[in-house]
VEXDREN-2710 file (C-alpha; in Angstrom, 1 decimal):
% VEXDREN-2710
k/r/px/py/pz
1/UNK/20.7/5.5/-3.0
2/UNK/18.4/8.3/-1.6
3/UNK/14.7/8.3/-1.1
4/UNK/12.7/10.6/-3.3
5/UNK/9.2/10.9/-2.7
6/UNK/7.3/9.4/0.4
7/UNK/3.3/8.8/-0.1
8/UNK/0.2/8.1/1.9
9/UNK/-3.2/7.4/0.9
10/UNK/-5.7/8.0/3.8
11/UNK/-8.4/6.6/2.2
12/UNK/-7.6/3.7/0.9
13/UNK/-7.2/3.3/-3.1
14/UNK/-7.9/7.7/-3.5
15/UNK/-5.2/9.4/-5.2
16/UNK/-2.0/9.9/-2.4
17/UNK/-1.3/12.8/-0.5
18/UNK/2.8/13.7/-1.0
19/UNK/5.4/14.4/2.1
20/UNK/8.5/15.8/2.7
21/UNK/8.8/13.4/6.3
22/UNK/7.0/11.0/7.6
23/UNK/7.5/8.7/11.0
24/UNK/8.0/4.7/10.4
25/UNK/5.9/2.9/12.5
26/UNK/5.2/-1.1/12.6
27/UNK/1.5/-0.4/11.0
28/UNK/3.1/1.6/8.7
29/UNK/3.2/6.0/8.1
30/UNK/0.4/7.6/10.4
31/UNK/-2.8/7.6/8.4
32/UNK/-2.2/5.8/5.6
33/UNK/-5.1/3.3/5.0
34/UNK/-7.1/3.8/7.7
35/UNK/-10.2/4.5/5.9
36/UNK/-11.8/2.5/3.5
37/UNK/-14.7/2.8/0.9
38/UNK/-17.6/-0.1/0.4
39/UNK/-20.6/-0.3/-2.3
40/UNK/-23.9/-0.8/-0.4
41/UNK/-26.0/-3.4/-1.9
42/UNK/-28.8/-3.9/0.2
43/UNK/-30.7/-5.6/-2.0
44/UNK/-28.4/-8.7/-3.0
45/UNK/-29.9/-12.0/-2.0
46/UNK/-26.5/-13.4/-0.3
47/UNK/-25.3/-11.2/2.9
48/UNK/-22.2/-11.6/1.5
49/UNK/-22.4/-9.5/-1.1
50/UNK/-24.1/-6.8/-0.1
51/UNK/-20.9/-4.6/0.9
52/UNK/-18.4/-4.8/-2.1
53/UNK/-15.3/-3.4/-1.4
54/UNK/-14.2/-0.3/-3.6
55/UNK/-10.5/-0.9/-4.7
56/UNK/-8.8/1.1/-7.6
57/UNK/-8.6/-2.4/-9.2
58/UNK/-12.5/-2.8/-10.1
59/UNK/-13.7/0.7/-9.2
60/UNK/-11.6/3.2/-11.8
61/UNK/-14.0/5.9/-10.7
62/UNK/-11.7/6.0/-7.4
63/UNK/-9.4/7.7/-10.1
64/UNK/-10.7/11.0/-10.0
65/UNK/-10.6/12.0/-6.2
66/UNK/-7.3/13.4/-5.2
67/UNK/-6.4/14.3/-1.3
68/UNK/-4.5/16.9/0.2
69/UNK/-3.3/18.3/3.8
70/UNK/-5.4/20.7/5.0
71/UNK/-4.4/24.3/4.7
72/UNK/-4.1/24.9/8.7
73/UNK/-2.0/22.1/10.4
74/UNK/-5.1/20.9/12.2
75/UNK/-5.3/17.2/11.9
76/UNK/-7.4/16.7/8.9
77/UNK/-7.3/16.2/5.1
78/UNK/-9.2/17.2/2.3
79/UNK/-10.8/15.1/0.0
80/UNK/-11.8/16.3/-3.6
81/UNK/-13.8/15.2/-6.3
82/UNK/-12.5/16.0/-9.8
83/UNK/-15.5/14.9/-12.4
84/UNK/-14.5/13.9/-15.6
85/UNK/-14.5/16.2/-19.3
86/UNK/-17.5/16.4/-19.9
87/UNK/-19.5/15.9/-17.1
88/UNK/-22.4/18.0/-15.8
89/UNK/-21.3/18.3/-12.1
90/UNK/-19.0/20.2/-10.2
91/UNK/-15.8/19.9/-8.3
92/UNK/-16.5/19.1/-4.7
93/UNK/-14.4/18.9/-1.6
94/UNK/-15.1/17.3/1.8
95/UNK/-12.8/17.5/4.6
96/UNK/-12.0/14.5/7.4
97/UNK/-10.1/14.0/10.4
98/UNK/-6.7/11.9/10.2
99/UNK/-8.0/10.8/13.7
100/UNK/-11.7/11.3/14.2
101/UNK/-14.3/10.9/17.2
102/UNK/-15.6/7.0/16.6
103/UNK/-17.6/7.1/20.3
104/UNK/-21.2/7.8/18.4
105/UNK/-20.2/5.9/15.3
106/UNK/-21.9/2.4/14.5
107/UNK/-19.0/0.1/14.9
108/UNK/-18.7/-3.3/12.1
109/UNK/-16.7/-5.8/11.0
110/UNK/-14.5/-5.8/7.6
111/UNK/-13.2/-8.7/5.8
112/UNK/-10.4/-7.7/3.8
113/UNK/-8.5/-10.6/1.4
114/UNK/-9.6/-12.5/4.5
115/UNK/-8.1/-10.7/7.1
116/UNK/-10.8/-9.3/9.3
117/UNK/-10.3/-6.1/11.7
118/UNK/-13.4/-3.8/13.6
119/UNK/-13.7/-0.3/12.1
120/UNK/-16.5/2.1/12.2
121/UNK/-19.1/3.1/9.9
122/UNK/-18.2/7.1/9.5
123/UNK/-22.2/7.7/9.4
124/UNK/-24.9/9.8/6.9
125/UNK/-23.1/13.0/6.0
126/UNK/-19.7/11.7/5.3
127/UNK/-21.5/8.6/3.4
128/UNK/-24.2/11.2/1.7
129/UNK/-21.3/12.7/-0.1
130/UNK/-19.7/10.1/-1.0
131/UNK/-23.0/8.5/-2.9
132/UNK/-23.8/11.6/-4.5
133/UNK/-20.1/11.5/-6.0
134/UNK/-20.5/7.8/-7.0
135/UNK/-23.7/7.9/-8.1
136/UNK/-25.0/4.6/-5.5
137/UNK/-24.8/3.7/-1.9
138/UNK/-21.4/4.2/-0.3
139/UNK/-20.0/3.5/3.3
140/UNK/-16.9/4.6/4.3
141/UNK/-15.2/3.0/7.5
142/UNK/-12.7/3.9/9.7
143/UNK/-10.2/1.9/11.7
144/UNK/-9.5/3.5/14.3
145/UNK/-6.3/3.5/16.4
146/UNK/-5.5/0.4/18.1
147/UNK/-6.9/-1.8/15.9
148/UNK/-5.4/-3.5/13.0
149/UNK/-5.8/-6.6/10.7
150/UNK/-3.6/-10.0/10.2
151/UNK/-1.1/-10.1/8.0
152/UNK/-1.7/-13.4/6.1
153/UNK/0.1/-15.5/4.0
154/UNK/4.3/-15.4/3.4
155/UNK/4.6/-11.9/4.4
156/UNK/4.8/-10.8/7.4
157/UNK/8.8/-11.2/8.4
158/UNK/8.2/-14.5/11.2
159/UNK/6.7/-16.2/8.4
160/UNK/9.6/-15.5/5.6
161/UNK/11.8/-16.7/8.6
162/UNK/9.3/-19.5/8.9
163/UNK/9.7/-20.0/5.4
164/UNK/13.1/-21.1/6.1
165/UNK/15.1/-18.2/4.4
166/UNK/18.4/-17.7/5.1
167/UNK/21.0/-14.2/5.0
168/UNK/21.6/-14.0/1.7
169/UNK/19.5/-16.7/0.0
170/UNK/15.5/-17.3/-0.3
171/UNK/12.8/-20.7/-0.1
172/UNK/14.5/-23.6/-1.9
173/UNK/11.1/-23.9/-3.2
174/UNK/7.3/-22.7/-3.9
175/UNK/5.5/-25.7/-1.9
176/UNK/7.4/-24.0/1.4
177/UNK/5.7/-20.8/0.9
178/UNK/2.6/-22.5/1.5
179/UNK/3.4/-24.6/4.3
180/UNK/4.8/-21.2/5.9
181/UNK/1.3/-20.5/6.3
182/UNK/-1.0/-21.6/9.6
183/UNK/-4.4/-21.6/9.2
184/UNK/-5.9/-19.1/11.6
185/UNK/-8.0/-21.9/13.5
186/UNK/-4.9/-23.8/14.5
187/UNK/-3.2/-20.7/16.2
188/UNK/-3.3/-20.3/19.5
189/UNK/-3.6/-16.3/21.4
190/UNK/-1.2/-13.6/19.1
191/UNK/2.3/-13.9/19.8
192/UNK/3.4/-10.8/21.2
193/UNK/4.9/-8.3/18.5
194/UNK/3.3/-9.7/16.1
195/UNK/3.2/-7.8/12.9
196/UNK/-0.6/-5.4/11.8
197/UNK/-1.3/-3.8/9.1
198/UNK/-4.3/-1.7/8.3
199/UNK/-6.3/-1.4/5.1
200/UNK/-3.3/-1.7/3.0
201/UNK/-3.6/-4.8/0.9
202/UNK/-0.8/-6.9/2.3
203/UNK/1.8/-5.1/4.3
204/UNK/2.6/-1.5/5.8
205/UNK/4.8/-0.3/3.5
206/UNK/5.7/-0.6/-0.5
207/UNK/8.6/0.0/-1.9
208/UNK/9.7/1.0/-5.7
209/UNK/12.3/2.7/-7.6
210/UNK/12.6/5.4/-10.0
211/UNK/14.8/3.0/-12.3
212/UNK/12.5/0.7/-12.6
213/UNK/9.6/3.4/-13.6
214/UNK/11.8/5.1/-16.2
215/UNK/12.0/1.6/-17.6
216/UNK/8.0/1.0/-17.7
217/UNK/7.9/4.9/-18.8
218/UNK/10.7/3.7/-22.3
219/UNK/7.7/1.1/-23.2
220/UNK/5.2/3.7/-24.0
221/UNK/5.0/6.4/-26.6
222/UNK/7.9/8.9/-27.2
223/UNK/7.0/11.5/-24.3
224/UNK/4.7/9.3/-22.5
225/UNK/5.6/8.8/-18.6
226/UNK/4.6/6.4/-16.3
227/UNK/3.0/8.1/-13.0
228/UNK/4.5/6.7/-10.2
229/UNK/1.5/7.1/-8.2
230/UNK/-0.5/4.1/-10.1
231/UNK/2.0/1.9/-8.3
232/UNK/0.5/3.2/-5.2
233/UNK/4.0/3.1/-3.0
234/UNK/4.4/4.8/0.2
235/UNK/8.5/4.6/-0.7
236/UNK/10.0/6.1/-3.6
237/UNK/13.9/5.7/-4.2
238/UNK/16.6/6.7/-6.8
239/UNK/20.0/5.1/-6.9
240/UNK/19.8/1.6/-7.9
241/UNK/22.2/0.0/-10.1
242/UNK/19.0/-1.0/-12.6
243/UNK/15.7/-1.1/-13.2
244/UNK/14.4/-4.1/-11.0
245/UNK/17.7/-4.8/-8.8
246/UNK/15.2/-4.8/-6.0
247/UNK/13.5/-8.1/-6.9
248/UNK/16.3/-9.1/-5.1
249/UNK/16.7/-6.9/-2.0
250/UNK/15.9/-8.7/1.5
251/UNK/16.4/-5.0/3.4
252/UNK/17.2/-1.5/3.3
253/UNK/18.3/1.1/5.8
254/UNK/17.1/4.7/5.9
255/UNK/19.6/7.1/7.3
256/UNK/18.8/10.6/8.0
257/UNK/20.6/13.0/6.5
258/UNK/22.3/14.6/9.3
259/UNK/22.9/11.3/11.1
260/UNK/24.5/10.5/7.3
261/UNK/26.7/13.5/8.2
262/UNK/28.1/12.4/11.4
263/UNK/25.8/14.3/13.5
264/UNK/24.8/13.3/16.7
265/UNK/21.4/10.7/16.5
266/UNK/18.1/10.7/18.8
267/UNK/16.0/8.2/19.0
268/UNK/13.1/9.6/16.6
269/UNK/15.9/10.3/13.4
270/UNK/18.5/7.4/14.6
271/UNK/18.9/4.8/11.5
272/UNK/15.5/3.0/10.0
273/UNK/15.1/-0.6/8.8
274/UNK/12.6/-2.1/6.5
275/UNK/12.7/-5.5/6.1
276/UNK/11.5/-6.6/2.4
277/UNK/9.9/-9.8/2.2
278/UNK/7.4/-10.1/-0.8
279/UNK/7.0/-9.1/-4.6
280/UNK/4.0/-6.6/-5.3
281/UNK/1.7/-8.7/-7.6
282/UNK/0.0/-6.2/-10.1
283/UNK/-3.2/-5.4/-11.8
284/UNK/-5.2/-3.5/-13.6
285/UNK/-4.9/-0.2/-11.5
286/UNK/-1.9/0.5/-13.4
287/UNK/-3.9/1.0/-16.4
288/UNK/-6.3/3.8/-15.0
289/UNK/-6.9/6.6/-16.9
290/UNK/-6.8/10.1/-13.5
291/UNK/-8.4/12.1/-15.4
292/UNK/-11.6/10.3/-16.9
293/UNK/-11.9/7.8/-13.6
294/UNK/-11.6/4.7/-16.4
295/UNK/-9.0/2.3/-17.7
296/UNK/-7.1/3.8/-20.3
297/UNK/-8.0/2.8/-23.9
298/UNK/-4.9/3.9/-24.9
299/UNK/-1.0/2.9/-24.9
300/UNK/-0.9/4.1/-21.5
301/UNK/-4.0/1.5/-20.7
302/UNK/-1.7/-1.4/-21.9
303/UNK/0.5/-1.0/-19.2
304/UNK/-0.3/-4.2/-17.1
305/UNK/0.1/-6.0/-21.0
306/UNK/3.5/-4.5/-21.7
307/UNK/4.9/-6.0/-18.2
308/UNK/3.7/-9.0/-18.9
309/UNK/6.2/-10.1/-21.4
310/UNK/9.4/-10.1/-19.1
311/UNK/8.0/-9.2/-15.6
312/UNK/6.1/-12.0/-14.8
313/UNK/9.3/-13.1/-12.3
314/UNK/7.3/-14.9/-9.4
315/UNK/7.1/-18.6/-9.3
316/UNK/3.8/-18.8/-7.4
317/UNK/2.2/-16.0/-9.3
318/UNK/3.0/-16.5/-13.0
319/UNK/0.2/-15.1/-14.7
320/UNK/0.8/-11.8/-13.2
321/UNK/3.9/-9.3/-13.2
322/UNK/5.8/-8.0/-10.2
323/UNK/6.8/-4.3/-9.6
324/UNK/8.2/-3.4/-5.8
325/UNK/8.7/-5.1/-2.9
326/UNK/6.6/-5.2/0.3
327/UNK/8.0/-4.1/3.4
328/UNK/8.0/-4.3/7.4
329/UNK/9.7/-2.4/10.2
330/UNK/13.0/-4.0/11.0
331/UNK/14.9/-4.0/13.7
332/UNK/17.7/-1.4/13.9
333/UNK/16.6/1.5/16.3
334/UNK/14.8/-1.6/18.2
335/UNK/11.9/-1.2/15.7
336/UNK/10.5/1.7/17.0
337/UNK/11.0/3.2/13.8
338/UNK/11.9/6.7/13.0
339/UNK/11.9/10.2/11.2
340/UNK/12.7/10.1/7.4
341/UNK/12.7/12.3/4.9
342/UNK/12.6/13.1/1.0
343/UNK/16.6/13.1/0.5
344/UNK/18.2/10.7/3.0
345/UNK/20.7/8.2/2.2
346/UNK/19.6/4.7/1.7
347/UNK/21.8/1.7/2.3
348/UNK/21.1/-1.6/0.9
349/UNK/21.5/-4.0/4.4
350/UNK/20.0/-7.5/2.7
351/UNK/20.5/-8.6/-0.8
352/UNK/18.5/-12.3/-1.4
353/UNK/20.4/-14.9/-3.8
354/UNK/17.4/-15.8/-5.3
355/UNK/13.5/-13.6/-5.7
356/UNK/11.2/-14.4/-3.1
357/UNK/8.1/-16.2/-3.9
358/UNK/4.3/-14.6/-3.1
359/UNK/1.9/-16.3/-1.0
360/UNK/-1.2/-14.7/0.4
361/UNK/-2.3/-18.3/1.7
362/UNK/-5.7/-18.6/3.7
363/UNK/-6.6/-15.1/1.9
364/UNK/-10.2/-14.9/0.2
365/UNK/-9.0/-13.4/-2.9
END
C-alpha cells in the first residue's frame, strides 16, 4: 500500500488544508484541530446552552470556508469564505497564526463529547469576522500548546488493551467495551504517557482508503464521485486488497520512501506506527453540499442512506454506518513519531480476527 493524500483541518470542521509531509506526533499532525468554532447564545435561559458548538454535522454552513497555507512560509494559514450562488456578499479571507500569542487572550473552558480541555477565546476581531460570515455571534477558541483533552471511551490504545484484545483477535463481546471504560471520578492523577487529543472528535488521527471511496463513489450517479474530504481523514491510502479490508486492521506502518529503499534512517523519517483501535461512526457531514454550505438534496445528499444498507458493521453502534478507522501513535521509533510523506510505503503490522466495537463511554453525546 502507499499513502496518498495526508490532510489537516486547523480549525476544526472548515474544509482541510492538503500536504505533501507532515510529522506524526502523539496529539496528532501539528495544527490540526486546535481551533474550534462556538455559536454564542447569550440569551438562552440554561448556561449550558449558551455556547453551541459548530460541527460540520449540525452547522452545513461550515461547508463553504476552505483553508490554505499561507503564501510566505510564515506560520500562518488563510481562512476563506466562499458564499453561496446567489448570494449578495463577497468572498472574504482572514489569516491566523498556526501558533498564536494567547498571553492577552481571555482563557475558558470547553466541553467537548465530555472531554473538557482550557483554550482561549481568540478575541473581537478574529470573532467579528467570523459573525459577520455566519450571520450570529461566533467565538472561536484556541488550544494552545501544551494542553490537550481526554480521550474517552474504548479508544485510546490502554483501554483496547484494557478491553482485553489480544494479537490477532478483538473483545469477545460488546458489554466489555463498556466496562473498559473508568469513569473519570474514580481515576486517580494521569498515568504518565497517557494518550491527548485536541479538538478532533475522538482520536488524533483517521484513517481511510481510496478502495473504499471508489466503492461509495459506484453508489451514486454515473460520473458522480465521492469527495474524500467529507470523510474528514488526516490519512489517505491506496493499496488494499478491497473496499473496507481495514475494518479489520489493528495497525499499520509508515515507511519512508528512502528508508523503503535501503537507505540509511534518522530518527525524524525512521519507520512510523499507528495503532488502529476504533471504527469512525458517521453522520450526516457526508451529505453536505461545499458549494451551497447545505445538505445535499440530491443523490449525492443520500450518502449517509446508501451506507446504511450494508455498512452498518459495529455491534455497539447499529443504527449508524462505519467508514475508517481511528488511530494513535504506536510504538516503533519509540513513539516519537516521524516524517511521512504523500508516496511512502505502507505495511499492514496488525490484522484483528474480528471488527472492533465503538464505545465513547462517559461521553456527553
Amino acid at each position: 500500500m502507499s499513502l496518498q493524500q495526508l490532510y489537516i483541518h486547523p480549525v476544526k470542521s472548515l474544509r482541510p488544508i492538503s500536504l505533501s509531509s507532515a510529522i506524526l506526533t502523539p496529539t496528532g499532525i501539528p495544527h490540526d484541530r486546535r481551533y474550534m468554532l462556538f455559536k454564542h447564545n447569550p440569551s438562552a435561559s440554561d448556561p449550558a446552552n449558551q455556547l453551541q458548538r459548530m460541527t460540520v454535522t449540525y452547522f452545513a454552513e461550515l461547508g463553504l470556508f476552505t483553508q490554505s497555507l499561507s503564501e510566505a512560509d510564515n506560520g500562518r494559514f488563510t481562512v476563506t469564505y466562499n458564499p453561496p450562488p446567489g448570494a449578495e456578499r463577497e468572498k472574504t479571507q482572514l489569516g491566523l497564526e498556526f501558533d498564536p500569542d494567547v498571553r492577552a487572550l481571555q482563557e475558558m473552558e470547553v466541553d467537548l463529547h465530555g472531554s473538557k480541555t482550557r483554550a482561549m477565546d481568540m478575541g473581537r476581531e478574529v470573532n467579528g469576522w467570523f459573525s459577520d460570515c455566519f450571520g450570529w455571534d461566533v467565538i472561536c477558541v484556541y488550544m494552545p500548546k501544551g494542553s490537550t483533552r481526554q480521550v474517552l471511551g474504548n479508544l485510546a490504545p490502554k483501554a483496547v488493551a484494557a478491553d482485553g484484545t489480544k494479537e490477532g483477535g478483538s473483545s469477545n463481546s460488546w458489554f466489555s467495551t463498556l466496562t473498559a471504560y473508568v469513569p473519570e471520578s474514580l481515576k486517580g492523577k494521569e498515568e504518565e504517557g497517557e494518550e491527548g487529543i485536541t479538538f478532533a472528535d475522538c482520536a488524533p488521527y483517521l484513517v481511510v482508503t481510496e478502495e473504499s471511496v471508489r466503492d461509495v463513489s459506484s453508489r451514486l450517479p454515473d460520473g458522480a464521485e465521492m469527495d474524500v474530504t467529507k470523510f474528514r481523514p488526516n490519512i489517505v491510502l491506496e493499496g488494499a486488497g478491497e473496499a473496507y479490508e481495514e475494518d479489520f486492521w489493528g495497525a499499520i506502518s509508515i515507511l519512508p520512501s528512502h528508508a523503503a529503499n535501503g537507505d540509511r534512517m534518522d530518527e525524524e523519517s525512521s519507520e512510523v506506527e499507528i495503532l488502529l483501535t476504533q471504527n469512525c461512526i458517521r453522520c450526516q457531514s457526508l451529505n453536505i453540499d461545499y458549494t451551497n454550505g447545505t445538505y445535499a438534496n440530491t443523490e449525492e445528499g443520500a450518502v449517509l442512506k446508501k451506507l446504511m444498507k450494508d455498512r452498518r458493521v459495529d455491534q455497539a453502534k447499529k443504527y449508524s454506518p462505519v467508514f475508517g478507522r481511528y488511530g494513535f501513535l504506536g510504538g516503533k521509533g519509540e513513539g516519537r513519531g516521524g516524517m511521512v510523506r504523500v508516496g511512502d510505503e505502507v505495511r499492514l503490522s496488525k490484522r484483528n480476527g474480528e471488527r472492533t466495537t465503538f464505545c465513547m463511554c462517559g461521553s456527553s453525546r
